[in-house]
C-alpha positions as CSV (number, residue, x, y, z in Angstrom):
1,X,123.6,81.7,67.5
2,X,122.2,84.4,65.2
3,X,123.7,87.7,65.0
4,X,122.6,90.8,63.1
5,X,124.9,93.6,62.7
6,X,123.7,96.8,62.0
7,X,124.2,98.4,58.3
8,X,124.9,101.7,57.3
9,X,121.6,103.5,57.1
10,X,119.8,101.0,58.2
11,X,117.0,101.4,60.7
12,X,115.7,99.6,64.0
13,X,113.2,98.1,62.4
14,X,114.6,96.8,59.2
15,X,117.6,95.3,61.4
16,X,114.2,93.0,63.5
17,X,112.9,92.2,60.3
18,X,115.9,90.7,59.0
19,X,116.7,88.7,62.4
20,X,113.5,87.8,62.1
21,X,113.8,86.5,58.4
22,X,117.1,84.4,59.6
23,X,115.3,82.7,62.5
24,X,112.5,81.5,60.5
25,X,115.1,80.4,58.0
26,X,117.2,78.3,60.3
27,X,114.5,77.3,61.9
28,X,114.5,78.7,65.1
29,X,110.8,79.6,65.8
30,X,109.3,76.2,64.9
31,X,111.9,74.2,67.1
32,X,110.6,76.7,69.7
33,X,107.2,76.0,69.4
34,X,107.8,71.8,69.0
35,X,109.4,71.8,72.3
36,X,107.5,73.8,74.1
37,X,105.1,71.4,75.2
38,X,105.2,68.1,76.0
39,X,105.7,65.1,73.6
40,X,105.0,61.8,74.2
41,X,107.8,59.2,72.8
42,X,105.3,57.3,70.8
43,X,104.2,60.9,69.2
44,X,107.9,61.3,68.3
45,X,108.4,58.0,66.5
46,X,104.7,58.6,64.7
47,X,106.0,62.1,63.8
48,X,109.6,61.1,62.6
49,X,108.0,58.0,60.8
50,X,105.8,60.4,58.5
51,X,108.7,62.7,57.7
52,X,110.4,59.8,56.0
53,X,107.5,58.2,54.7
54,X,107.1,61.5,53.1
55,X,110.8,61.8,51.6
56,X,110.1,58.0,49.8
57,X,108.9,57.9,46.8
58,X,106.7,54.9,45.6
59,X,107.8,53.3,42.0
60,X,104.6,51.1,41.1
């Protein structure tokens, strides 16, 4: 769970933007999207498949 405690001095609006910054940087918002629609299992395996495709690299 993200919390954001306020500062000293600091604003309503600076406070959302850095909530904002820690979501995207833990990920929060594109989890969101990913599982807010439907996924079909063989869409899962092609996605996870290309992620780690992605992470080898080729020695020719």
């Amino acid at each position: 769970m993200i919390k954001v405690k306020s500062r000293v001095g600091e604003s309503v609006q600076q406070m959302v933007k850095r909530f904002k910054k820690m979501c995207e940087k833990e990920g929060v918002i594109r989890d969101m999207k990913r599982i807010s629609y439907y996924e079909k299992p063989s869409e899962k395996k092609r996605r996870r498949m290309r992620k780690s495709q992605r992470g080898t690299v080729a020695l020719y």
